[in-house]
C-alpha positions in Angstrom: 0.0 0.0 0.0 1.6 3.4 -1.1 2.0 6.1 1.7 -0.7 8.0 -0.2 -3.2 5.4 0.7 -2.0 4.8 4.4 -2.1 8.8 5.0 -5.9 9.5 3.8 -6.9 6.4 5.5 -5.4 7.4 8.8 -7.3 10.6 7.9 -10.8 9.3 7.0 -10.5 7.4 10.5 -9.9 10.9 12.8 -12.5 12.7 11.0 -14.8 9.5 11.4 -13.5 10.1 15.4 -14.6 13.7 15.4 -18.6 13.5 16.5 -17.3 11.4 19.2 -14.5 13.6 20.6 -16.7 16.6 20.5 -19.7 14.5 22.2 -17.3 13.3 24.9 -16.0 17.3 25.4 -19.5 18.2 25.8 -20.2 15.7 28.4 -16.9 17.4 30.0 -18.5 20.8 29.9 -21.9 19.5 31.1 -19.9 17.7 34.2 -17.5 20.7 34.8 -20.9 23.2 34.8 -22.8 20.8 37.2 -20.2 20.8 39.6 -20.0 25.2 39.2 -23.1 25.1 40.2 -23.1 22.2 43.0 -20.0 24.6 44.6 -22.0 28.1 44.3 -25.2 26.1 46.1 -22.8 25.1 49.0 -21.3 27.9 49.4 -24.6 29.8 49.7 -26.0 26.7 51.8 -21.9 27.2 54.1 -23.4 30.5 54.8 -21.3 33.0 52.3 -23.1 35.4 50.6 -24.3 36.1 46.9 -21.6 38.5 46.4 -19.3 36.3 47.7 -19.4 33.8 44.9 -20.1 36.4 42.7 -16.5 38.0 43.6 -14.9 34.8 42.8 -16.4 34.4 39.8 -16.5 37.5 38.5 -19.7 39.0 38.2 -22.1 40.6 40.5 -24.2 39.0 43.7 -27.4 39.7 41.4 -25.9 37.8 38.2 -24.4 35.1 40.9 -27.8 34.3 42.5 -29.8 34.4 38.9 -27.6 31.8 37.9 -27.4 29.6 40.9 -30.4 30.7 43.0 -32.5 28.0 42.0 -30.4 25.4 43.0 -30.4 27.1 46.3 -34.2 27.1 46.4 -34.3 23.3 45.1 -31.9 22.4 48.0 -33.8 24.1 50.6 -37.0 22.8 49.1 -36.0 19.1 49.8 -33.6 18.6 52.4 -33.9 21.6 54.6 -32.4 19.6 57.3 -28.9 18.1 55.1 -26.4 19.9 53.7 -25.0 18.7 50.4 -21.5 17.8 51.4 -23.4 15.8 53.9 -24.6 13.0 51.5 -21.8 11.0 49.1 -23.8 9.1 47.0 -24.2 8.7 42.8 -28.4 9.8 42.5 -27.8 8.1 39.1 -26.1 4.9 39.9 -29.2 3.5 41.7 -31.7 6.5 42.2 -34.3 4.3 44.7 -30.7 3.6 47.1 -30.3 6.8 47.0 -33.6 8.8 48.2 -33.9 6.4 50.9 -30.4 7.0 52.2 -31.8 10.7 52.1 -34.4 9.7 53.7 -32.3 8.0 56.4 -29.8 10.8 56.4 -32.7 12.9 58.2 -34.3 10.6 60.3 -31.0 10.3 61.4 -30.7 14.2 62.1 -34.1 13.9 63.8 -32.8 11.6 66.2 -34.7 8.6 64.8 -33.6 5.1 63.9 -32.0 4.0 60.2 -33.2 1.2 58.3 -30.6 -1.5 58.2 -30.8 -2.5 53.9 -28.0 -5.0 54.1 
């Protein structure tokens, strides 16, 4: 096979790669903007302020808590009692394991017994 050949067929397979390289950055910038947003909802949950994580990220509280607020809210809304860095689990490895280890995470925090599930 002539050196021609072995060049555009080493090309055809990278550009045959490229949907896949750029699908796996964007799962990278996906990841990377979920965890922005998981550290700007504890911070506000660790009691700094708006403007605080708006002066490390650049922009004002208002822009800060219009991007992040609702996180905030969501958090509050469903485990008032837990704070994030509380609770190591994967919610999408085996969601069912993990609302009932929420749900044991507060019993626990109201002083009430925990299921044994082993």
């Amino acid at each position: 096979m002539s050196c021609m050949r072995r060049e555009r067929g080493a090309r055809e397979e990278l550009l045959a790669r490229l949907p896949y390289l750029l699908h796996e950055r964007l799962e990278e910038v996906e990841r990377a903007q979920e965890l922005l947003h998981d550290a700007a909802r504890d911070m506000v949950l660790g009691g700094y302020s708006w403007a605080d994580v708006g002066r490390l990220l650049g922009v004002s509280r208002q822009a800060a808590r219009q991007r992040f607020g609702a996180g905030v809210a969501e958090w509050r809304e469903h485990s008032p009692n837990v704070m994030p860095w509380e609770v190591e689990v994967d919610f999408f490895e085996d969601p069912e394991a993990t609302m009932a280890e929420f749900a044991d995470l507060e019993r626990l925090r109201q002083g009430g017994p925990v299921e044994d599930r082993r």
